[in-house]
PDB file of N, CA, C and O in Angstrom:
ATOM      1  N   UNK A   1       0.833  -1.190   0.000  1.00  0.00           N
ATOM      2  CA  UNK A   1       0.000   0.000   0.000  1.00  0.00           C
ATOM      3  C   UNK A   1       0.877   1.252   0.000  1.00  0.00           C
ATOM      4  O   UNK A   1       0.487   2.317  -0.480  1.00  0.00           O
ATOM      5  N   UNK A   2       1.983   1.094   0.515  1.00  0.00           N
ATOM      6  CA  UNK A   2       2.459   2.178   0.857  1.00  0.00           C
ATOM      7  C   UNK A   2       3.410   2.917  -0.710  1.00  0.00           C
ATOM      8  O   UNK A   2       3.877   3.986  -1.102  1.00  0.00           O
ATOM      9  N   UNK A   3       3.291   1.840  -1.038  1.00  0.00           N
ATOM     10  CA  UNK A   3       3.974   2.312  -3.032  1.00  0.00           C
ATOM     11  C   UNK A   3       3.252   3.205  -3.889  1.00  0.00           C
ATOM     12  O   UNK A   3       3.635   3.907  -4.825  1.00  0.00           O
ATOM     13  N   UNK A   4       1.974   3.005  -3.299  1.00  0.00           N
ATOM     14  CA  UNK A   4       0.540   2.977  -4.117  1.00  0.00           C
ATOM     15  C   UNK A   4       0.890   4.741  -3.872  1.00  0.00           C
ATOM     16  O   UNK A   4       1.275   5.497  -4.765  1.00  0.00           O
ATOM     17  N   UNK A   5       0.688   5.046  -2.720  1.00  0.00           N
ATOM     18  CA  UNK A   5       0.363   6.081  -1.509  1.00  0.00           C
ATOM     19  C   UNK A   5       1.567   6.974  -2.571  1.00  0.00           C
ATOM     20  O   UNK A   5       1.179   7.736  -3.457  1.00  0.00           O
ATOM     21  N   UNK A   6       2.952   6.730  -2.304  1.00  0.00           N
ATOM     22  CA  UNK A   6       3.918   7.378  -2.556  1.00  0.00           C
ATOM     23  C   UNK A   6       3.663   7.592  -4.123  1.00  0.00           C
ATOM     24  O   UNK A   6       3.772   8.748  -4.529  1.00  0.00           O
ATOM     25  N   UNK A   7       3.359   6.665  -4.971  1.00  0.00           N
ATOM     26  CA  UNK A   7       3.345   7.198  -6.231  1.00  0.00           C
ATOM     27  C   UNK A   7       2.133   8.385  -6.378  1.00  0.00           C
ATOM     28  O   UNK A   7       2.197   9.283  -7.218  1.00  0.00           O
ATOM     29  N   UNK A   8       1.138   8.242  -5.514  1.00  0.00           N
ATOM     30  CA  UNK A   8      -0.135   9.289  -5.943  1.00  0.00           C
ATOM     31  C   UNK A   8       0.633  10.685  -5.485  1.00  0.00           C
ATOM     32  O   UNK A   8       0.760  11.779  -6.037  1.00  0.00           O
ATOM     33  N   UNK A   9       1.047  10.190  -4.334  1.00  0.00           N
ATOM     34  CA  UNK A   9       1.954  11.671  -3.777  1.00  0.00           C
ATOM     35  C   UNK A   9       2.833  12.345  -4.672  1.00  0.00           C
ATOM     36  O   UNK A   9       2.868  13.547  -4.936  1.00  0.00           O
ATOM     37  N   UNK A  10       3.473  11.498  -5.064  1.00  0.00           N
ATOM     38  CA  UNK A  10       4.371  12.215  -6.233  1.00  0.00           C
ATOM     39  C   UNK A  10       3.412  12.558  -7.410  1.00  0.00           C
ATOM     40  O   UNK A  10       3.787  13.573  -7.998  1.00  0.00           O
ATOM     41  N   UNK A  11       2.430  12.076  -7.855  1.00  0.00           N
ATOM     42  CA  UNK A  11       1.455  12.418  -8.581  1.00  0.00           C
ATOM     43  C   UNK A  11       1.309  13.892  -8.355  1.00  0.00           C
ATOM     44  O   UNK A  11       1.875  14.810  -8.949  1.00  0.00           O
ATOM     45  N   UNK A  12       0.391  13.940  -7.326  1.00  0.00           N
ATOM     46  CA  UNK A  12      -0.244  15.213  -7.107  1.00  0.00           C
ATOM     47  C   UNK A  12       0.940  16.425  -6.667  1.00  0.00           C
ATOM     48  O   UNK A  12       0.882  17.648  -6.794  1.00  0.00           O
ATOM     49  N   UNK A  13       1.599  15.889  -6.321  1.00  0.00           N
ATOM     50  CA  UNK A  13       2.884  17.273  -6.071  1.00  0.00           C
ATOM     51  C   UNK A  13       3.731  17.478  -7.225  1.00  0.00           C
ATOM     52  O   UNK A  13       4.365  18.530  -7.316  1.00  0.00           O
ATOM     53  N   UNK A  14       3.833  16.325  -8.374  1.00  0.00           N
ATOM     54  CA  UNK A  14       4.799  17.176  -9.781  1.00  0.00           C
ATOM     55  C   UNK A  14       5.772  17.091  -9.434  1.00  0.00           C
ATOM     56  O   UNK A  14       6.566  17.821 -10.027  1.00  0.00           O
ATOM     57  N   UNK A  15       6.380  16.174  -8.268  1.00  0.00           N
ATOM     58  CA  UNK A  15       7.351  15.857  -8.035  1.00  0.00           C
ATOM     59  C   UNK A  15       7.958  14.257  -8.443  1.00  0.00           C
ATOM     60  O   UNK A  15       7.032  13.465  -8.267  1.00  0.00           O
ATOM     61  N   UNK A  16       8.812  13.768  -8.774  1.00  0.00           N
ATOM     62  CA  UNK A  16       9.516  12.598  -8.911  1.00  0.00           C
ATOM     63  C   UNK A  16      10.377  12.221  -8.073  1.00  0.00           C
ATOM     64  O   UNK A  16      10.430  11.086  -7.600  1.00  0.00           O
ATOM     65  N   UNK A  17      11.364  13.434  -7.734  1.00  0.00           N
ATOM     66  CA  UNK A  17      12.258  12.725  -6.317  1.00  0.00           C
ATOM     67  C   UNK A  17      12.318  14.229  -5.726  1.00  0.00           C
ATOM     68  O   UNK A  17      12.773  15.218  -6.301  1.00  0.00           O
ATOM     69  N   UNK A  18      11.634  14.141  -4.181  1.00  0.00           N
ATOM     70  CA  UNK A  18      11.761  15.465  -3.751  1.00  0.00           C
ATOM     71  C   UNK A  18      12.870  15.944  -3.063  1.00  0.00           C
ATOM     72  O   UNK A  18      13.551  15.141  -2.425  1.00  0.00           O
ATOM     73  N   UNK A  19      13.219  17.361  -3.095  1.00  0.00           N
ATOM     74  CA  UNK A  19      14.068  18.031  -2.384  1.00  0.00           C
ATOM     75  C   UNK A  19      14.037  17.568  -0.908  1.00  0.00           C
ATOM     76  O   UNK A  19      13.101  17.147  -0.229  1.00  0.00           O
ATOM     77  N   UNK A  20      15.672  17.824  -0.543  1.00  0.00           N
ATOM     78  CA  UNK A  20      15.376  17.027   0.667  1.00  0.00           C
ATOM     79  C   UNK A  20      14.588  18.235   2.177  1.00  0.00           C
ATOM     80  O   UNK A  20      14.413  18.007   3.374  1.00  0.00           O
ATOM     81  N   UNK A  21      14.289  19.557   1.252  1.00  0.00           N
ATOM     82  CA  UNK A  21      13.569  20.846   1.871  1.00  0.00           C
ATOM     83  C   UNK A  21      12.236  19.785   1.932  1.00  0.00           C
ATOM     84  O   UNK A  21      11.667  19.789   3.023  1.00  0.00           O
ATOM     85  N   UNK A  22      11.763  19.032   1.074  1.00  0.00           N
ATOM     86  CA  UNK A  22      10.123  18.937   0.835  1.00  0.00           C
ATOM     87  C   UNK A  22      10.079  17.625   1.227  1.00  0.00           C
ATOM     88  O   UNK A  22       8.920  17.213   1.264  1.00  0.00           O
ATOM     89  N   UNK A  23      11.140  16.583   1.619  1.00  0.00           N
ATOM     90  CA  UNK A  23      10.980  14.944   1.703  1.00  0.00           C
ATOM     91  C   UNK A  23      10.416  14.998   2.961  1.00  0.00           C
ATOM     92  O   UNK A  23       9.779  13.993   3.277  1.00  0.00           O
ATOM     93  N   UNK A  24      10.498  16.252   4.089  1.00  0.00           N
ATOM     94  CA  UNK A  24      10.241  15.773   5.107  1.00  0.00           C
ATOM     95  C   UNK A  24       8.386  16.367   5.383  1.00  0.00           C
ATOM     96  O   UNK A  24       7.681  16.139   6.366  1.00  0.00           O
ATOM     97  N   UNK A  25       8.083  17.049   4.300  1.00  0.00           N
ATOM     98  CA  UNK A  25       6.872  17.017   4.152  1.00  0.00           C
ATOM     99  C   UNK A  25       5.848  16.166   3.330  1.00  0.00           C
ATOM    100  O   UNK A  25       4.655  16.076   3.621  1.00  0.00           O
ATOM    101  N   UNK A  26       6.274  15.736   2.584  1.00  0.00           N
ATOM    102  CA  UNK A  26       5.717  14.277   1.748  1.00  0.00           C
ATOM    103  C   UNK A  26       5.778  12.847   2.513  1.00  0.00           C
ATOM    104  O   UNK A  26       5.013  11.958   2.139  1.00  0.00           O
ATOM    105  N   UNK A  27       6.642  12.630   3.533  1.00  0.00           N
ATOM    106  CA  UNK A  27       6.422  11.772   4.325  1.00  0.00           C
ATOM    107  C   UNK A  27       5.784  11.378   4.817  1.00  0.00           C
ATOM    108  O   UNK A  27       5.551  10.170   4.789  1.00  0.00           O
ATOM    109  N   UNK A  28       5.054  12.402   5.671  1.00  0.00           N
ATOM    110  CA  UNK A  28       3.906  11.948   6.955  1.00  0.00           C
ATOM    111  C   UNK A  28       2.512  12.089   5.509  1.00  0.00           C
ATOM    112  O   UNK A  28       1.645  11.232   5.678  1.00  0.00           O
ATOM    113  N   UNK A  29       2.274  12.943   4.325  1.00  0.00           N
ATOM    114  CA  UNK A  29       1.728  12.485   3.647  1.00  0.00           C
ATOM    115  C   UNK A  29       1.277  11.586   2.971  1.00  0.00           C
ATOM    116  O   UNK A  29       0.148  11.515   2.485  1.00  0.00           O
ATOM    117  N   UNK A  30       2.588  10.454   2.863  1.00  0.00           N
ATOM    118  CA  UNK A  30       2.629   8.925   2.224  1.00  0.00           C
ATOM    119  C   UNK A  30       2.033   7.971   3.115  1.00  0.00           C
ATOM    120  O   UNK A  30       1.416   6.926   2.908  1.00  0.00           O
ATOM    121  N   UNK A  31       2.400   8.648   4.268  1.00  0.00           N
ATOM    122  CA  UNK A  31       1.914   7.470   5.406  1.00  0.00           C
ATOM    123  C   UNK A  31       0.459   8.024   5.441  1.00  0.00           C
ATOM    124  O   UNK A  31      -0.211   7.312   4.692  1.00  0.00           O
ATOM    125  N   UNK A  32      -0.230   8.902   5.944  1.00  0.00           N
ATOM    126  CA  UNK A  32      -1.706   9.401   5.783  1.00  0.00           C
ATOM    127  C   UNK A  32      -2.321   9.147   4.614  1.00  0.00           C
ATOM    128  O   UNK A  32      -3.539   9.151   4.795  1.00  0.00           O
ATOM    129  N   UNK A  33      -2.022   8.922   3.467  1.00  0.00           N
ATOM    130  CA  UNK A  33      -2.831   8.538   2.355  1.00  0.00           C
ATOM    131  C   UNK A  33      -2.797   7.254   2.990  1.00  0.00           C
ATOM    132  O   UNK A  33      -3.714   6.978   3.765  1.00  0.00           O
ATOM    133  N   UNK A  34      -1.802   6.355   2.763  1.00  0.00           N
ATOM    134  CA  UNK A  34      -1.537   5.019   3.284  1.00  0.00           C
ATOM    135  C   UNK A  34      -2.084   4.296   4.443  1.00  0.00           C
ATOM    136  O   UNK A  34      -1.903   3.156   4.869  1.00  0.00           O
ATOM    137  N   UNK A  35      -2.945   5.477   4.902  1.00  0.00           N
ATOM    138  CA  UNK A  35      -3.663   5.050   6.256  1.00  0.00           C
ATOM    139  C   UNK A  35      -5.002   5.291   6.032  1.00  0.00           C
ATOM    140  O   UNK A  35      -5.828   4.837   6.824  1.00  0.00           O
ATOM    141  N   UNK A  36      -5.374   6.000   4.980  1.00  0.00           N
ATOM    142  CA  UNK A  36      -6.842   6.425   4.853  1.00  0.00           C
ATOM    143  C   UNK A  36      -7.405   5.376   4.085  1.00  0.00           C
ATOM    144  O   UNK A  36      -8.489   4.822   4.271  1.00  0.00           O
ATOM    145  N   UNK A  37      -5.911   4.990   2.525  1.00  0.00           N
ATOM    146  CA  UNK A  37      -6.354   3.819   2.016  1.00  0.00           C
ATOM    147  C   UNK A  37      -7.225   2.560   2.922  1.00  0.00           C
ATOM    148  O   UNK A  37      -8.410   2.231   2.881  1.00  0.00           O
ATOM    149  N   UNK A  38      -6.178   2.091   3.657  1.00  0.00           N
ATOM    150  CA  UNK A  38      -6.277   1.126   4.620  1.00  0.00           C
ATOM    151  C   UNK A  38      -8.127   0.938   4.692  1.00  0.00           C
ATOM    152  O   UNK A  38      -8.932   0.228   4.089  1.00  0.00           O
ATOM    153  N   UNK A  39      -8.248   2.209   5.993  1.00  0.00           N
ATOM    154  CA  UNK A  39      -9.931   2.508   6.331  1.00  0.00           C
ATOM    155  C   UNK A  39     -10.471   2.556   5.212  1.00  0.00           C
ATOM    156  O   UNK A  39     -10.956   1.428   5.307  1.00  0.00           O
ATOM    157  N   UNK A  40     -10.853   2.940   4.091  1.00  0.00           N
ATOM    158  CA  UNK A  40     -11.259   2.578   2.925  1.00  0.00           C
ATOM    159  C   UNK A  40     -11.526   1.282   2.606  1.00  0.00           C
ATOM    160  O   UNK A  40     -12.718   1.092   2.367  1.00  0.00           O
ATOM    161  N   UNK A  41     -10.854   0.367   2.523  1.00  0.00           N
ATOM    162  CA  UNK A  41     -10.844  -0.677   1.552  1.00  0.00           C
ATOM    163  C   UNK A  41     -11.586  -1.822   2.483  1.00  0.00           C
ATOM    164  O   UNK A  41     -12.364  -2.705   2.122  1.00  0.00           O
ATOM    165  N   UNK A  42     -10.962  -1.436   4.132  1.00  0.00           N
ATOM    166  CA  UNK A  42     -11.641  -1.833   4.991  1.00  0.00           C
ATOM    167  C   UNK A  42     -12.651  -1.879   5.393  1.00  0.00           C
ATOM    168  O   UNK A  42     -13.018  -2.838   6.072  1.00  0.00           O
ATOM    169  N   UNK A  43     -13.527  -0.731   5.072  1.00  0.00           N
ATOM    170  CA  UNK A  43     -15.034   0.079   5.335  1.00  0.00           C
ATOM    171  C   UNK A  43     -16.042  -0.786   3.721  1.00  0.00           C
ATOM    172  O   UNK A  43     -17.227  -1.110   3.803  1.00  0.00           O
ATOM    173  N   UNK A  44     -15.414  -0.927   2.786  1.00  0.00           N
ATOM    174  CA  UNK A  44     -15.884  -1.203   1.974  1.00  0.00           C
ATOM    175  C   UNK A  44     -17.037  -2.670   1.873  1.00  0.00           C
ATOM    176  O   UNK A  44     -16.682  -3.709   2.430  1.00  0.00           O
ATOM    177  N   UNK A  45     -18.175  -2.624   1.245  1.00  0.00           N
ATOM    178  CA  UNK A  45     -18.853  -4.236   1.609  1.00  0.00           C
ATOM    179  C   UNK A  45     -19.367  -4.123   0.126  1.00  0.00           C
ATOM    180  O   UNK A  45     -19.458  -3.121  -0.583  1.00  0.00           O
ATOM    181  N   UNK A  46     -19.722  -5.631  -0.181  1.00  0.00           N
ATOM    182  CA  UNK A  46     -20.252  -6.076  -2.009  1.00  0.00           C
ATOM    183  C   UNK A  46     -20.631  -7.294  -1.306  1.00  0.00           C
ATOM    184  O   UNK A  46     -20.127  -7.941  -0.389  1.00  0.00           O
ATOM    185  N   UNK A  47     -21.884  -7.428  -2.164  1.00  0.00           N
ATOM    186  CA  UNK A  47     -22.978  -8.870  -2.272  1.00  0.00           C
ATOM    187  C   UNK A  47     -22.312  -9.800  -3.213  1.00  0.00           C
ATOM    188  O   UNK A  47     -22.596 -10.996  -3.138  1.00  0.00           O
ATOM    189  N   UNK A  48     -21.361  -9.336  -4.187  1.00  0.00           N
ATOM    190  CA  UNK A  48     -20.842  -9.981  -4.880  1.00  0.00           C
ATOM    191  C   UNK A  48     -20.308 -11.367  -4.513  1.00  0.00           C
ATOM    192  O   UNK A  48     -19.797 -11.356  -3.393  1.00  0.00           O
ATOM    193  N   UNK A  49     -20.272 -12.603  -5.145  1.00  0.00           N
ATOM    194  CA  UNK A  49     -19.515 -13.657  -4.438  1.00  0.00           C
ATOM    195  C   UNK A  49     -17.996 -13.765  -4.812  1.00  0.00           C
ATOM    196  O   UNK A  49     -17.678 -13.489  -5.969  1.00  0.00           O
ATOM    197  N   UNK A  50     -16.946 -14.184  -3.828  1.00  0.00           N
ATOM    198  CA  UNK A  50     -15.590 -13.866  -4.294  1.00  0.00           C
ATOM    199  C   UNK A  50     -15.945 -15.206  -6.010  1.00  0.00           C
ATOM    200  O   UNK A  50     -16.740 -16.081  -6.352  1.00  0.00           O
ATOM    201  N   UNK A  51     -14.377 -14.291  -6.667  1.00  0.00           N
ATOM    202  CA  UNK A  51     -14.652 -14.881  -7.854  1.00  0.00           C
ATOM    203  C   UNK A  51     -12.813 -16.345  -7.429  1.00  0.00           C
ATOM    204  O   UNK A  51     -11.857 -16.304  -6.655  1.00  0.00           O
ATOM    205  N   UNK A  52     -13.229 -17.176  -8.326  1.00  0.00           N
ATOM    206  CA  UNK A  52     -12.177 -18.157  -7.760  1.00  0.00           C
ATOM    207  C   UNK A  52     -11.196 -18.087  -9.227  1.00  0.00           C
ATOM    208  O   UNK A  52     -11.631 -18.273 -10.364  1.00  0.00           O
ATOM    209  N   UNK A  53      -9.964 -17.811  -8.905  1.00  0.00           N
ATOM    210  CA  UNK A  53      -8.793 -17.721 -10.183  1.00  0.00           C
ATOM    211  C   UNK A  53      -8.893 -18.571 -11.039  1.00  0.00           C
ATOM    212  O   UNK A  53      -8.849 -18.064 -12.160  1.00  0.00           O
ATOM    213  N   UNK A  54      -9.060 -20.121 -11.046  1.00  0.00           N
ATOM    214  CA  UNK A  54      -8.784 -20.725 -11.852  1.00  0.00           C
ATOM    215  C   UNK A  54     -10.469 -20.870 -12.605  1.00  0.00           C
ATOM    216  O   UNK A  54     -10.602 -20.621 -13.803  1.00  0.00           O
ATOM    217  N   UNK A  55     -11.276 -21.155 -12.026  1.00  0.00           N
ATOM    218  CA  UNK A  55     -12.473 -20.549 -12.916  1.00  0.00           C
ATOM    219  C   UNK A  55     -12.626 -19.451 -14.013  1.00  0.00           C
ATOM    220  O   UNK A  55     -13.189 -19.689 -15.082  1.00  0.00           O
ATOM    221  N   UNK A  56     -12.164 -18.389 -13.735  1.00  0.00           N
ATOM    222  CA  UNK A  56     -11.774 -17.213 -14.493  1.00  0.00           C
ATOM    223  C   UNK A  56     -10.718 -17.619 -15.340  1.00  0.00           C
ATOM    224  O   UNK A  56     -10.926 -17.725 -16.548  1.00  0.00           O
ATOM    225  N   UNK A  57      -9.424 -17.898 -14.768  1.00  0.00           N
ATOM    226  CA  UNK A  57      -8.741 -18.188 -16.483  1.00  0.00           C
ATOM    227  C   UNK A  57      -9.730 -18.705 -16.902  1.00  0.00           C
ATOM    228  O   UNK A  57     -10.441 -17.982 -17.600  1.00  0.00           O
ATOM    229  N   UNK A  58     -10.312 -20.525 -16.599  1.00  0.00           N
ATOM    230  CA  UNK A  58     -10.833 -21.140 -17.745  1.00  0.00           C
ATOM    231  C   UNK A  58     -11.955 -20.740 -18.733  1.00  0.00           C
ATOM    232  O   UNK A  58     -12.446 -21.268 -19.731  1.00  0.00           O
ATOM    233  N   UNK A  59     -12.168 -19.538 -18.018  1.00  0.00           N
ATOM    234  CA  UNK A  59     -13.364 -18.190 -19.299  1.00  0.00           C
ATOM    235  C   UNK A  59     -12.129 -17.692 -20.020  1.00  0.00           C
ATOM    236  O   UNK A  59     -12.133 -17.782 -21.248  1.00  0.00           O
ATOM    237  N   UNK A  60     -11.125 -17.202 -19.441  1.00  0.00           N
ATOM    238  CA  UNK A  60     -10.591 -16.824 -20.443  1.00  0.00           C
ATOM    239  C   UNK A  60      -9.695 -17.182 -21.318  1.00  0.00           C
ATOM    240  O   UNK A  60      -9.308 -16.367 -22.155  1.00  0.00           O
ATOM    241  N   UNK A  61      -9.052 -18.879 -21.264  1.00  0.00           N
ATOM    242  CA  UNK A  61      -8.996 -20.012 -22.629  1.00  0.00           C
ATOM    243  C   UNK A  61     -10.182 -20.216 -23.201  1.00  0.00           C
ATOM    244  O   UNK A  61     -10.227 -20.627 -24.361  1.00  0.00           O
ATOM    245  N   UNK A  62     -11.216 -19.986 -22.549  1.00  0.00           N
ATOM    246  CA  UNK A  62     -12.390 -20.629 -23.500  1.00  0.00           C
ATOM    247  C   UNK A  62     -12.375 -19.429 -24.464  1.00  0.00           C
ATOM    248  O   UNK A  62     -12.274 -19.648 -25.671  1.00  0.00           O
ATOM    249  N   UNK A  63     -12.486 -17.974 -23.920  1.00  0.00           N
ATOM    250  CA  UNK A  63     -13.004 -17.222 -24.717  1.00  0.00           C
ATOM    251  C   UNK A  63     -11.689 -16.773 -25.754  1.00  0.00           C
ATOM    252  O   UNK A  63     -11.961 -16.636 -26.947  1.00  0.00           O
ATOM    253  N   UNK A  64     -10.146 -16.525 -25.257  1.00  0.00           N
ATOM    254  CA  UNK A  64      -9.320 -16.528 -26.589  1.00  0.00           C
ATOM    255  C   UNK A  64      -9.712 -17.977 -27.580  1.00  0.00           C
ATOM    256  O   UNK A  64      -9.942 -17.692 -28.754  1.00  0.00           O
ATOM    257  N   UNK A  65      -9.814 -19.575 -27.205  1.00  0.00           N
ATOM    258  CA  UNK A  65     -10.042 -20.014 -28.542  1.00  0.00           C
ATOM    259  C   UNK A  65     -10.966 -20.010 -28.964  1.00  0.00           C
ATOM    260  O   UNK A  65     -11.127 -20.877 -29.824  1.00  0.00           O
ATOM    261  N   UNK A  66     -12.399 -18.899 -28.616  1.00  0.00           N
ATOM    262  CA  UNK A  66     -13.161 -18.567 -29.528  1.00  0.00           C
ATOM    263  C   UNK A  66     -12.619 -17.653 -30.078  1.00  0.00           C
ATOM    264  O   UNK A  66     -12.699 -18.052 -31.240  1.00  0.00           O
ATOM    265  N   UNK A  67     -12.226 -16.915 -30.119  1.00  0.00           N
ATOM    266  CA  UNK A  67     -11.365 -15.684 -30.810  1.00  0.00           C
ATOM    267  C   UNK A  67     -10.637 -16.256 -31.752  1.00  0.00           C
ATOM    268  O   UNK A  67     -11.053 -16.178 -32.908  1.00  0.00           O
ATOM    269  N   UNK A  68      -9.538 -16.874 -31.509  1.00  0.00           N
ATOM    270  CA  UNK A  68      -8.943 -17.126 -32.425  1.00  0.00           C
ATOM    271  C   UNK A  68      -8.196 -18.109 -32.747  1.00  0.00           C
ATOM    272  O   UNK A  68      -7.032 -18.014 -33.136  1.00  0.00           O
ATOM    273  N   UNK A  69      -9.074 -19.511 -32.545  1.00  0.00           N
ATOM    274  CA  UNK A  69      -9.077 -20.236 -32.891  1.00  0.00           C
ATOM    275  C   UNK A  69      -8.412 -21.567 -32.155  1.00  0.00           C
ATOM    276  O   UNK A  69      -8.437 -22.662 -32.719  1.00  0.00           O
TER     277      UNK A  69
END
């Protein structure tokens, strides 16, 4: 999560590698996105049923050799 966090940060600031004036303000930012994520994803609920991996590939061999052959 915390990659996720740091790349949006650098996102939204137009920064790529910050000054070491500004690293110590993007920090506690990376970690606070990284913490809000968290409660987010956590807070989140779906009726949906989990989907199982190997079921899903086998839609998707079935459906490339309908495609193409």
């Amino acid at each position: 999560m915390g990659f996720a966090a740091l790349r949006y940060v650098r996102k939204v600031s137009g920064m790529n590698k910050p000054s070491k004036a500004n690293e110590a303000a993007l920090r506690p930012a990376v970690h606070e996105i990284a913490h809000i994520t968290q409660h987010l994803l956590a807070d989140l609920v779906t009726t949906a049923t989990p989907k199982d991996r190997e079921v899903e590939a086998e839609r998707r061999r079935a459906r490339a050799v309908a495609r193409f052959g």
